[in-house]
One Martini backbone bead per residue (centre of mass of N, CA, C, O) as a GRO file, in nm:
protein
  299
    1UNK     BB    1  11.378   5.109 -15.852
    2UNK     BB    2  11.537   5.283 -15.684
    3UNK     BB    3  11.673   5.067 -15.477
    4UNK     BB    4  11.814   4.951 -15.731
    5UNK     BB    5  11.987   5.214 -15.760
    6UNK     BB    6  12.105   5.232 -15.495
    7UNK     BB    7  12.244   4.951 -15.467
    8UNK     BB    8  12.427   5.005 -15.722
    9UNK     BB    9  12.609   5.235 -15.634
   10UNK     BB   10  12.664   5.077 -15.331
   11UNK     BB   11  12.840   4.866 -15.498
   12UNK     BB   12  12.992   5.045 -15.634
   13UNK     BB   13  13.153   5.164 -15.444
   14UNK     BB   14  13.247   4.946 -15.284
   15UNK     BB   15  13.439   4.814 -15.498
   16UNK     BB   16  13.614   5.044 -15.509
   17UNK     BB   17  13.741   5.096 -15.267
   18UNK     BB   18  13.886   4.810 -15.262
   19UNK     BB   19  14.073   4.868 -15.511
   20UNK     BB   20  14.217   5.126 -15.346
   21UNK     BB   21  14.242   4.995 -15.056
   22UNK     BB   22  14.374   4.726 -15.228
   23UNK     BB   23  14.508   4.511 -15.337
   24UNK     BB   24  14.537   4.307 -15.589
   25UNK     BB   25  14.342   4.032 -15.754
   26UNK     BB   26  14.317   3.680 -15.798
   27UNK     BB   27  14.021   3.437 -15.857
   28UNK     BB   28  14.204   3.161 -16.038
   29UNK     BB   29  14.237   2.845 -16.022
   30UNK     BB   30  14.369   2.790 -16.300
   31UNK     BB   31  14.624   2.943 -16.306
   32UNK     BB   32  14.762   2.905 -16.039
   33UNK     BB   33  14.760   2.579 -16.137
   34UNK     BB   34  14.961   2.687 -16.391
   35UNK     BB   35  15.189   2.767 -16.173
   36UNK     BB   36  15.197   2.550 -15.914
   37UNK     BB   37  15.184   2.290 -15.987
   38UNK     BB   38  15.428   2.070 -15.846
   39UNK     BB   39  15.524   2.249 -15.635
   40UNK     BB   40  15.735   2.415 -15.405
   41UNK     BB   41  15.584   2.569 -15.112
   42UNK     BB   42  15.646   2.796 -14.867
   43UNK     BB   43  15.472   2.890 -14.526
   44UNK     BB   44  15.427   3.114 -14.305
   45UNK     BB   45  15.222   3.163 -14.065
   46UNK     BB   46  15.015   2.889 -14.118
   47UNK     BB   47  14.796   2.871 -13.845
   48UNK     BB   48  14.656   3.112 -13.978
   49UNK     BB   49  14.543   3.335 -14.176
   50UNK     BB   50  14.741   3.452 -14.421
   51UNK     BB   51  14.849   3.152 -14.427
   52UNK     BB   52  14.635   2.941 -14.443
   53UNK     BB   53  14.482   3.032 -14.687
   54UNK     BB   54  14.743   3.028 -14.897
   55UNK     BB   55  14.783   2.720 -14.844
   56UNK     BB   56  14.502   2.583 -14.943
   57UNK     BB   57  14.518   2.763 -15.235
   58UNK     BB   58  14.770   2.594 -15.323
   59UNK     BB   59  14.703   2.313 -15.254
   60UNK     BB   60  14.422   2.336 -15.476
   61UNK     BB   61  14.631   2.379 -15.736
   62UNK     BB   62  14.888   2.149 -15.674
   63UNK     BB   63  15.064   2.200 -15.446
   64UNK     BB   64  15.353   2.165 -15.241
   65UNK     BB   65  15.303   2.230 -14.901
   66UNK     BB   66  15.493   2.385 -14.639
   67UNK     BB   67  15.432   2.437 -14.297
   68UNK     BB   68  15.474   2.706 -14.089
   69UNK     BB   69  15.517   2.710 -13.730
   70UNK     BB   70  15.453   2.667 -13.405
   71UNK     BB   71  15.163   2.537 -13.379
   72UNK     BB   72  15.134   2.171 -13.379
   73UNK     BB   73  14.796   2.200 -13.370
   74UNK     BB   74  14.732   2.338 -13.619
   75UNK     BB   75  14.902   2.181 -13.859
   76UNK     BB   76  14.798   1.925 -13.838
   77UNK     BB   77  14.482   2.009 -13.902
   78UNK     BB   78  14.574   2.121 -14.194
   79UNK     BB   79  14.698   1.902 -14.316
   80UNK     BB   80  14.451   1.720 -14.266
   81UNK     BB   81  14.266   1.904 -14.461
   82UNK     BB   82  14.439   1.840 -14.719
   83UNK     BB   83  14.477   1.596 -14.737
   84UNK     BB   84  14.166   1.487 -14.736
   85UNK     BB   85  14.141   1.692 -15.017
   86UNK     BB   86  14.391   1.633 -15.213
   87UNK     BB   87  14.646   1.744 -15.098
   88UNK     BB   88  15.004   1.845 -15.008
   89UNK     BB   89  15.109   1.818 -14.683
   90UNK     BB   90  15.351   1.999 -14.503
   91UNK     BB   91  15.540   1.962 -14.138
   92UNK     BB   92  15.676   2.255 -13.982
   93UNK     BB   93  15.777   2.333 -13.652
   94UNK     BB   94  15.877   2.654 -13.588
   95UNK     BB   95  16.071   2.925 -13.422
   96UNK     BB   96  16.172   3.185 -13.601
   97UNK     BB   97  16.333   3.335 -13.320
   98UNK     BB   98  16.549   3.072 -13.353
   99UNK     BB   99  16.799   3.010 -13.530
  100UNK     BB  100  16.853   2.748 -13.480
  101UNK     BB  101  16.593   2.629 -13.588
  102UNK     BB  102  16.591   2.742 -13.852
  103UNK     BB  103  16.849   2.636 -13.950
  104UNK     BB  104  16.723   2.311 -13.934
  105UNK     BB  105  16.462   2.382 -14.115
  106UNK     BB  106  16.613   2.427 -14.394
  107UNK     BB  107  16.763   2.205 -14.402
  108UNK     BB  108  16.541   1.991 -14.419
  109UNK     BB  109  16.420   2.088 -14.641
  110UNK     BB  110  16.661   2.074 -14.880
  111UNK     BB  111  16.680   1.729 -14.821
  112UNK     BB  112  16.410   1.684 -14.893
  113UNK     BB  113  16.320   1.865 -15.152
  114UNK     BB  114  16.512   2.080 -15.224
  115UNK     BB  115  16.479   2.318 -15.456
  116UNK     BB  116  16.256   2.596 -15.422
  117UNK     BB  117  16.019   2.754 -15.531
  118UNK     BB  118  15.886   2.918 -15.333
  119UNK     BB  119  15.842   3.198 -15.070
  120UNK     BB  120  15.616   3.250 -14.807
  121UNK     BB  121  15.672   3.570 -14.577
  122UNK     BB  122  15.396   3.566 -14.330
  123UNK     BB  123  15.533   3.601 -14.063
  124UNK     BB  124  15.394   3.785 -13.774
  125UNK     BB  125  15.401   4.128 -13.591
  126UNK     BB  126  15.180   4.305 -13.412
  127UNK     BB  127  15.246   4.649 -13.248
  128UNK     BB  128  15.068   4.865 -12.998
  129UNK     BB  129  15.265   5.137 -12.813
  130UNK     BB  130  15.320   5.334 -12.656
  131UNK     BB  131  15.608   5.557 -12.498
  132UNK     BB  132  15.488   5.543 -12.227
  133UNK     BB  133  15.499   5.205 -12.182
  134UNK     BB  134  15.838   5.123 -12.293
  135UNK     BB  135  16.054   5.177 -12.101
  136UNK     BB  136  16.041   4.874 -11.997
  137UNK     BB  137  15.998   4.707 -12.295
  138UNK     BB  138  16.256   4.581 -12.468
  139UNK     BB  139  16.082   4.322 -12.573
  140UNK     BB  140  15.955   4.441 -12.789
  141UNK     BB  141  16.158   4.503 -12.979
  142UNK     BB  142  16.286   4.170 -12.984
  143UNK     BB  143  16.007   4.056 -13.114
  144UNK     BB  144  15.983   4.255 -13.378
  145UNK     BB  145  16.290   4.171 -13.487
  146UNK     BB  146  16.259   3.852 -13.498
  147UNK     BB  147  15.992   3.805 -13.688
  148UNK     BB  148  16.007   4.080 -13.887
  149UNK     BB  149  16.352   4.023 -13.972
  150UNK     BB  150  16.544   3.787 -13.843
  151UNK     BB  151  16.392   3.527 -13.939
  152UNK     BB  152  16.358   3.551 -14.231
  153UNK     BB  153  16.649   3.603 -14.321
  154UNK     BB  154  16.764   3.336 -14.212
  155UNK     BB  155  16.569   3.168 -14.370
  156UNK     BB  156  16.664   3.267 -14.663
  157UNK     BB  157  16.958   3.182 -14.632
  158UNK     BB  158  16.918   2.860 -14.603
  159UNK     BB  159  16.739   2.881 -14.934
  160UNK     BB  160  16.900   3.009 -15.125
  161UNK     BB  161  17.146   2.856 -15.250
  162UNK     BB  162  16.954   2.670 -15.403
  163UNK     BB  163  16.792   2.847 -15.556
  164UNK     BB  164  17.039   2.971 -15.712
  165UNK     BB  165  17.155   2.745 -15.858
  166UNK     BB  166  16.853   2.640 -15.988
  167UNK     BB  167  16.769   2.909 -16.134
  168UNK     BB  168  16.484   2.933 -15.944
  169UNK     BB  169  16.246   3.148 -15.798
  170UNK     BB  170  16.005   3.278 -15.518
  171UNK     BB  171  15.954   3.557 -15.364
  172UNK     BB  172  15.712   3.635 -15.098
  173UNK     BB  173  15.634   3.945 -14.908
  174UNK     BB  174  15.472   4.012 -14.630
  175UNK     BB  175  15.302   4.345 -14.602
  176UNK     BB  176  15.314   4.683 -14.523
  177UNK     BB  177  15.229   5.035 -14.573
  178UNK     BB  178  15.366   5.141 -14.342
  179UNK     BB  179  15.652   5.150 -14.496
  180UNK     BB  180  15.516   5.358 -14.751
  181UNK     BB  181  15.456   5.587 -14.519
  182UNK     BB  182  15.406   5.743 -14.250
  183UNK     BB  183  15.502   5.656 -13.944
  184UNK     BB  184  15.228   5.554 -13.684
  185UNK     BB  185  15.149   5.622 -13.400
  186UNK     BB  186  15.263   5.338 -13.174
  187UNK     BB  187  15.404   5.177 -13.439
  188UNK     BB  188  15.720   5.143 -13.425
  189UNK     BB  189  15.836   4.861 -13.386
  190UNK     BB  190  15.671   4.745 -13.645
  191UNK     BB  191  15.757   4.920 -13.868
  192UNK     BB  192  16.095   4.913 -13.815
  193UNK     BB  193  16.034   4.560 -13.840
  194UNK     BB  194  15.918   4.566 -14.146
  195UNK     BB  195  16.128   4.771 -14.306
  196UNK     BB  196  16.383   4.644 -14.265
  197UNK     BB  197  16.309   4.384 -14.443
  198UNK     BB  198  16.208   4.520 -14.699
  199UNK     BB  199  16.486   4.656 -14.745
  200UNK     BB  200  16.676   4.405 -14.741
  201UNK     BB  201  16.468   4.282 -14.993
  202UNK     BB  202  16.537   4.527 -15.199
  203UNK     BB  203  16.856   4.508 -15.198
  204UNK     BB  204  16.872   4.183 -15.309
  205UNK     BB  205  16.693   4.155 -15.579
  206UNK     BB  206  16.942   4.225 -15.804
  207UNK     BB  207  17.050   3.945 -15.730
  208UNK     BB  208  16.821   3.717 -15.762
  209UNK     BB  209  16.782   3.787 -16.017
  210UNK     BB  210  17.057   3.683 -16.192
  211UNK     BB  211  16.936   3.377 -16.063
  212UNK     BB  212  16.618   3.377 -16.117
  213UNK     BB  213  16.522   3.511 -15.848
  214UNK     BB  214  16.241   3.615 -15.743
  215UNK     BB  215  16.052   3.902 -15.618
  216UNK     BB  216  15.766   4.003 -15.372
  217UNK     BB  217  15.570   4.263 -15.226
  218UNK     BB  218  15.252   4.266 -15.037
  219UNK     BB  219  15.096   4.576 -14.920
  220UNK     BB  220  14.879   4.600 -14.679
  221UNK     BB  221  14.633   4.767 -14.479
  222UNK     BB  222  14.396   4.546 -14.407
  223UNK     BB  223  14.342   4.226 -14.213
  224UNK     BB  224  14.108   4.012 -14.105
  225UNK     BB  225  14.255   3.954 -13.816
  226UNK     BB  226  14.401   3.885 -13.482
  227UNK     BB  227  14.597   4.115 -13.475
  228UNK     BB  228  14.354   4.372 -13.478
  229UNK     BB  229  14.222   4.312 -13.182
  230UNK     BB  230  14.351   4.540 -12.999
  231UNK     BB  231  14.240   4.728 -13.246
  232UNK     BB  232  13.930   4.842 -13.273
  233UNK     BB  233  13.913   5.054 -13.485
  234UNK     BB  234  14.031   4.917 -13.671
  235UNK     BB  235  13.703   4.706 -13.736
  236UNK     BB  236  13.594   4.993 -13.909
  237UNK     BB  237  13.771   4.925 -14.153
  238UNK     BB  238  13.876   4.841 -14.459
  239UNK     BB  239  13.909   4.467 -14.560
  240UNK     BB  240  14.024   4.188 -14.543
  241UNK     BB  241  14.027   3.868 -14.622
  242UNK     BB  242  14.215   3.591 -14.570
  243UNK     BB  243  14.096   3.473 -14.874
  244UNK     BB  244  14.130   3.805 -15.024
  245UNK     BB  245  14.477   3.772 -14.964
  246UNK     BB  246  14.519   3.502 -15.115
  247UNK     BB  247  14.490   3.624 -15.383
  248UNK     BB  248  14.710   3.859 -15.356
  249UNK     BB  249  14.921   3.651 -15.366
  250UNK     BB  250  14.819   3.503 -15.665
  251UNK     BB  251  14.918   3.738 -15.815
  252UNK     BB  252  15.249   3.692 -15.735
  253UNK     BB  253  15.263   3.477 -15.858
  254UNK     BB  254  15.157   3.460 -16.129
  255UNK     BB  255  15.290   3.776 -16.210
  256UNK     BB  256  15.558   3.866 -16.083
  257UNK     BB  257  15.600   4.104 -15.960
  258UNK     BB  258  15.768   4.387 -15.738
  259UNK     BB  259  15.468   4.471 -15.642
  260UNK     BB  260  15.170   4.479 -15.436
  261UNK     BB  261  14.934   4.762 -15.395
  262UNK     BB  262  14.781   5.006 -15.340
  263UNK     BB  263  14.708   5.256 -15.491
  264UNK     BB  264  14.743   5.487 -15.303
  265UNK     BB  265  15.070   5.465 -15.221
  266UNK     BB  266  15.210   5.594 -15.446
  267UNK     BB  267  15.100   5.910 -15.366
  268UNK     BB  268  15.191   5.907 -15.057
  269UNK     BB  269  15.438   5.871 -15.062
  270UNK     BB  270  15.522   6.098 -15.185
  271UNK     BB  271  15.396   6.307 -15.045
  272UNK     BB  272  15.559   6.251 -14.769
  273UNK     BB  273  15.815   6.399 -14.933
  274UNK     BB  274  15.664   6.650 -15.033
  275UNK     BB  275  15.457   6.668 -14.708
  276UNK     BB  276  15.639   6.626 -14.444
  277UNK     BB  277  15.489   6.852 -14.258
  278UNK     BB  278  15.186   6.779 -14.262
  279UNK     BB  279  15.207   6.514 -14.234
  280UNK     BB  280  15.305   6.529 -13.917
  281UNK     BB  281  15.058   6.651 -13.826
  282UNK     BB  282  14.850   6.424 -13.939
  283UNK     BB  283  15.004   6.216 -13.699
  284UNK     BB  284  14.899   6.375 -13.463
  285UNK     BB  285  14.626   6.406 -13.458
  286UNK     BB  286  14.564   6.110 -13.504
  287UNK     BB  287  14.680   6.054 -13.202
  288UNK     BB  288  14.484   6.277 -13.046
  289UNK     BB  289  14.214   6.155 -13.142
  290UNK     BB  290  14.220   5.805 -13.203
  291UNK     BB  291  14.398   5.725 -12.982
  292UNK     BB  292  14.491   5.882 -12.693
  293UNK     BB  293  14.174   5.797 -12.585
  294UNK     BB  294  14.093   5.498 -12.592
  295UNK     BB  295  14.269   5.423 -12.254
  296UNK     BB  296  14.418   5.184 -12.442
  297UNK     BB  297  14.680   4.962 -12.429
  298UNK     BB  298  14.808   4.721 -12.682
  299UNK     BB  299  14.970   4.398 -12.831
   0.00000   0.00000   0.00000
């Protein structure tokens, strides 16, 4: 009896924390179904991890998913095995840090589809690097501003005008809390290159309102993706899986908040502000205790 009120307990917390730590979560195929059915949502970052996942989980609910990503045999086996289960992708192989390819990106799907009902934009990179290791290296930066950055907003330039002209549509931007917390010793390339474009699209976002395009940004704190595989620290924390990260993206999509955050998120942010001297306080701490001693940096 001990044994049961034990594990009740600890399943008990298990929940809550999972609450507290990620944002919110729908996993129910019907929703979905009756949201995105019909419907054409492009995903990037699709041949991997939450862009993988959440293209799956479009598919299955009867979007025609169109799949981008750099690795045409990644895409390839993704949308064979989408099609074989009686869902419809398409392939876009492109390699969104390069203009001149979004470009021709954008074009190509406005005239296959015409004006999109989705995009999820979930391409990204992330870098952890000391500032004593990035001297010589400025390709960090141009690397983590075209990905997470320069890409998207390209890629959005050359889908909006369909998309607003058509009076309908939304956006949906996979996000990091580290843009709206302290920011984090090591990880300044990737938290600026993220912040970056939250910025610029929630700057954007009530011009596309009044055009009938929803805005929503989804801010993860940790998922068990390749990406923290360089930082094994984060593989110690709690995390989602890239198919409980599909869920809170199906969330996004479903009832289009303005974000989708973990409940903390809220009064940290606060925090930051109003102490913003304790905070830096413990940006160093954390960095001389967790990080400085690791051994080594990875990217």
């Amino acid at each position: 009896m001990n044994a049961v009120k034990v594990n009740l307990v600890v399943q008990a917390f298990k929940k809550a924390t999972d609450r507290l730590a990620n944002p919110a979560r729908i996993s129910d195929p019907d929703r979905l179904r009756s949201t995105v059915s019909g419907k054409t949502v492009l995903v990037t970052g699709a041949s991997y991890g939450i862009g993988e996942a959440t293209a799956r989980s479009l598919a299955a609910a009867g979007a025609t998913v169109l799949v981008v990503a750099r690795s045409t045999e990644r895409l390839d086996d993704l949308a064979a095995s989408i099609n074989a289960g009686g869902g419809r992708a398409v392939v876009y192989p492109t390699d969104l840090t390069e203009e001149a390819a979004v470009y021709a990106l954008t074009k190509q799907v406005t005239e296959d589809h015409g004006p999109l009902d989705i995009v999820v934009s979930n391409a990204g990179k992330s870098l952890r690097r000391s500032l004593h290791n990035q001297y010589d290296r400025p390709h960090d930066f141009q690397r983590t501003i075209d990905i997470n950055y320069l890409g998207p907003i390209w890629l959005l330039l050359g889908l909006l005008p369909a998309m607003r002209e058509n009076g309908r549509g939304h956006i949906v931007n996979v996000s990091s809390v580290g843009v709206r917390v302290v920011p984090g010793p090591q990880w300044g390339a990737y938290q600026a290159s993220k912040g970056a474009f939250d910025r610029w699209l929630r700057s954007v976002a009530p011009e596309l309102h009044v055009d009938g395009v929803d805005v929503t940004s989804v801010y993860f704190a940790l998922v068990r993706t390749r990406m923290i595989a360089p930082t094994p620290i984060l593989g110690r924390l709690p995390g989602l899986s890239p198919d409980a990260a599909a869920d809170a993206i199906a969330k996004a999509i479903i009832e289009r908040p303005r974000s989708n955050e973990p409940p903390w998120v809220w009064p940290a942010e606060l925090a930051s502000v109003l102490l913003a001297g304790p905070a830096d306080r413990a940006a160093r701490l954390w960095h001389r205790r967790l990080l400085a001693n690791a051994g080594k940096d990875h990217s």
